[in-house]
C-alpha positions as CSV (number, residue, x, y, z in Angstrom):
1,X,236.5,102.0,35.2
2,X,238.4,101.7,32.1
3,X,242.8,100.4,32.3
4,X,243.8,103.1,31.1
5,X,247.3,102.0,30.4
6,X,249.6,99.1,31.5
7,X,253.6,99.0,31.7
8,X,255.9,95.6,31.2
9,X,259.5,95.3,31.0
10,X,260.9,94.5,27.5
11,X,262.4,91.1,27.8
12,X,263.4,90.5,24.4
13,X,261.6,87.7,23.8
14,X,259.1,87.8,20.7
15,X,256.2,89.4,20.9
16,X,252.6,89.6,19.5
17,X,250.0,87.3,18.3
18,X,248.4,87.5,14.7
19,X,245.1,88.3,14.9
20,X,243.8,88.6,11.3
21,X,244.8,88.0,7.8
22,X,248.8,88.6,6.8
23,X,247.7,89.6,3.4
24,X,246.2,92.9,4.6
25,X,247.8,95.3,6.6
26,X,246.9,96.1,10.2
27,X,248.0,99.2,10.4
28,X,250.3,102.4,8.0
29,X,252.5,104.1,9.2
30,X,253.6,107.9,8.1
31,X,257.2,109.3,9.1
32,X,257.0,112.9,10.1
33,X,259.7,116.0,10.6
34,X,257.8,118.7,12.4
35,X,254.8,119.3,9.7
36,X,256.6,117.6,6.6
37,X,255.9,113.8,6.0
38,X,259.4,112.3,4.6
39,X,258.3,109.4,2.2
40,X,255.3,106.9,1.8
41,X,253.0,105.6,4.2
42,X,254.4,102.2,5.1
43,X,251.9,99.1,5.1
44,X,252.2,96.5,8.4
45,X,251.2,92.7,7.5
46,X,253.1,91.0,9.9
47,X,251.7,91.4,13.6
48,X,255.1,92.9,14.5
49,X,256.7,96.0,13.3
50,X,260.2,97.2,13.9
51,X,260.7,100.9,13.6
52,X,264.4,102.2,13.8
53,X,266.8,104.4,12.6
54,X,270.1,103.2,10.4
55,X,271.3,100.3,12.8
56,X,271.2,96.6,11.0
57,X,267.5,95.5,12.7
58,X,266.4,93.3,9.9
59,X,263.1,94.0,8.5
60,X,261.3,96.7,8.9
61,X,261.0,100.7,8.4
62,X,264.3,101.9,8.3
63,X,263.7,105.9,8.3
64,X,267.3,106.7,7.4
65,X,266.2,105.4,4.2
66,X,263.0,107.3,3.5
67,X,264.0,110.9,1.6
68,X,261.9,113.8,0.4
69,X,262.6,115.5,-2.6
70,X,263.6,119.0,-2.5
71,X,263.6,118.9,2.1
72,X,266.0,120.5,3.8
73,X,265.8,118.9,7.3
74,X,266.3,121.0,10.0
75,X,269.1,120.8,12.8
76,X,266.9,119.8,15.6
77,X,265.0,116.8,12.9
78,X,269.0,115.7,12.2
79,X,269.8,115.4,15.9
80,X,267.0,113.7,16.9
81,X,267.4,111.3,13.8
82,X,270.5,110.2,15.6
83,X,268.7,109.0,18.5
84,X,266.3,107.2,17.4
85,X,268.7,104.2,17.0
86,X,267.2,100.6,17.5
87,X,263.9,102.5,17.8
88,X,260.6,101.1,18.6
89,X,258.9,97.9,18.0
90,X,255.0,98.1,17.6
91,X,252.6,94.9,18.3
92,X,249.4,94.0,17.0
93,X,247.9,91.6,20.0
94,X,245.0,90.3,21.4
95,X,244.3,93.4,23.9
96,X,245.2,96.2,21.4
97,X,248.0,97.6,20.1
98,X,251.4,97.9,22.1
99,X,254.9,99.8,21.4
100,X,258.2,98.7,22.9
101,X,260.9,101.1,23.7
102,X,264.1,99.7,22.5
103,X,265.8,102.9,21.6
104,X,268.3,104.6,24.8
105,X,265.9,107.7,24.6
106,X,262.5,108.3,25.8
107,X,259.1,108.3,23.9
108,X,256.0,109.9,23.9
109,X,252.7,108.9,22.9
110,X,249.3,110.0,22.5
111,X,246.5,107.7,21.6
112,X,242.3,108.1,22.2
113,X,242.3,105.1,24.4
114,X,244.8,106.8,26.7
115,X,242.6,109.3,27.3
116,X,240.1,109.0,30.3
117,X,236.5,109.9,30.4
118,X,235.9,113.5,30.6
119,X,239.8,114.6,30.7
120,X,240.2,117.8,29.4
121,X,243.9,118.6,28.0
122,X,245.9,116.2,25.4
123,X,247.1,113.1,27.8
124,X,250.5,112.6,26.1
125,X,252.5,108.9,27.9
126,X,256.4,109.2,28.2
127,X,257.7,105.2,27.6
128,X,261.5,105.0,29.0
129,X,263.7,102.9,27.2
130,X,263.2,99.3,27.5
131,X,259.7,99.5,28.5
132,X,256.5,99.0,27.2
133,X,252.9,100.7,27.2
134,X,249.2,99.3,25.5
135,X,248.9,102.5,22.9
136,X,245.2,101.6,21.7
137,X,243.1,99.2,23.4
138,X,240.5,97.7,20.9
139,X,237.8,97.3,23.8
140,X,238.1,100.8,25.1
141,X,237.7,102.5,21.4
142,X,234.4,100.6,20.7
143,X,232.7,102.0,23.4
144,X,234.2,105.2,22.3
145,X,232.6,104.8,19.4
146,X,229.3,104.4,20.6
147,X,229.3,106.5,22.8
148,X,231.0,109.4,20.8
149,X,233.8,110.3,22.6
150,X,236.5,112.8,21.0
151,X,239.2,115.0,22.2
152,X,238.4,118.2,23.4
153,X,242.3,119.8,22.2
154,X,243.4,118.3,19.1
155,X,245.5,119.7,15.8
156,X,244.6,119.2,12.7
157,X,241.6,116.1,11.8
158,X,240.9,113.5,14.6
159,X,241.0,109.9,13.7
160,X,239.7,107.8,16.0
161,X,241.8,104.6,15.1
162,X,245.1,106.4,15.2
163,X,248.3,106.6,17.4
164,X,251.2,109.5,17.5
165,X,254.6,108.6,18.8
166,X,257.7,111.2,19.1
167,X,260.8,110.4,19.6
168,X,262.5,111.9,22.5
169,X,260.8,115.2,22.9
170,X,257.5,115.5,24.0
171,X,254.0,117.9,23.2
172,X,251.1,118.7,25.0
173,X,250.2,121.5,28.0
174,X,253.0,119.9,30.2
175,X,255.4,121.3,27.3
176,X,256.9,124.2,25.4
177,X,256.0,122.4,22.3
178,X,251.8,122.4,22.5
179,X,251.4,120.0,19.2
180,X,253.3,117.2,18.1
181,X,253.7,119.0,14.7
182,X,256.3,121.1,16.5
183,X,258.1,118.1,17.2
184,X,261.4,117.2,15.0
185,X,260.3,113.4,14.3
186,X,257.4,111.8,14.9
187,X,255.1,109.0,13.9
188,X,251.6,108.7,12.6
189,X,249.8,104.8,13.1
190,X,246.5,104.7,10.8
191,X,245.3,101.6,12.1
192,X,243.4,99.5,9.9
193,X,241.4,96.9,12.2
194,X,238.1,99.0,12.6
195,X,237.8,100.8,9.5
């Protein structure tokens, strides 16, 4: 049987181990308002990325800075903006990939490692604030891979190698909101380790 997912308390400390090469990026990541991408797909070389809103976090993607031309963002995309605050850290490590919750609202994530063999349905993980969850295990999507496994329900193309994260409202049959497209802000992780 596969670990399907692990929780740890966020204790501040530092976090992640590089595993490859800092001059290529490990993963991009693409900033989404319900079915509108706002800006460019942002590039990860270090093995730690921070993620937040407009609050001073040092480097990283600061989305309050990323515009689209000619977008009017709805009222539901501007609220939930807000809440994002410090955000989310994502961590390249040994065991896969791993998000920290450091924002005072709730996450949700979906990720093809999350899923376990033969569910049916679009497993989507709620992360509280100030916890953790392992969002793509490298071992686990290998023998995906040869064994080609893939979501029955999915929207839109399936990537085997990627993660989707929304901030504070979730998607999926537990929810009024069935894709993550109908979710005000969200986050696409290409990662790049297996392509």
């Amino acid at each position: 049987m596969f670990l399907m997912w692990e929780w740890k308390e966020n204790t501040g400390t530092s976090v992640g181990s590089s595993t490859g090469s800092l001059s290529s990026h490990w993963c991009s990541v693409a900033y989404w308002e319900q079915r509108t991408r706002v800006g460019r797909l942002y590039p990860a070389h270090d093995p730690a990325l921070s993620i937040f809103y407009h609050l001073p976090q040092g480097t990283g993607l600061c989305l309050d800075q990323l515009h689209a031309n000619a977008y009017h963002r709805s009222s539901s995309a501007q609220q939930s903006r807000r809440k994002i605050g410090f955000g989310i850290l994502l961590s390249q490590e040994d065991d896969g990939v791993w998000v920290y919750n450091r924002s005072q609202h709730p996450i949700f994530v979906h990720s093809p490692t999350l899923e376990a063999p033969g569910t049916r349905g679009l497993p989507v993980e709620r992360v509280l604030p100030g916890y953790s969850l392992r969002v793509f295990d490298y071992e686990r999507s290998s023998w995906m891979a040869q064994h080609g496994v893939k979501p029955d329900v999915q929207e839109g193309p399936w990537d085997p190698h990627s993660i989707r994260i929304s901030f504070g409202k979730g998607w999926g049959p537990c929810y009024s909101r069935q894709f993550i497209t109908s979710c005000p802000c969200w986050l696409e992780v290409l990662l790049n380790t297996h392509r």
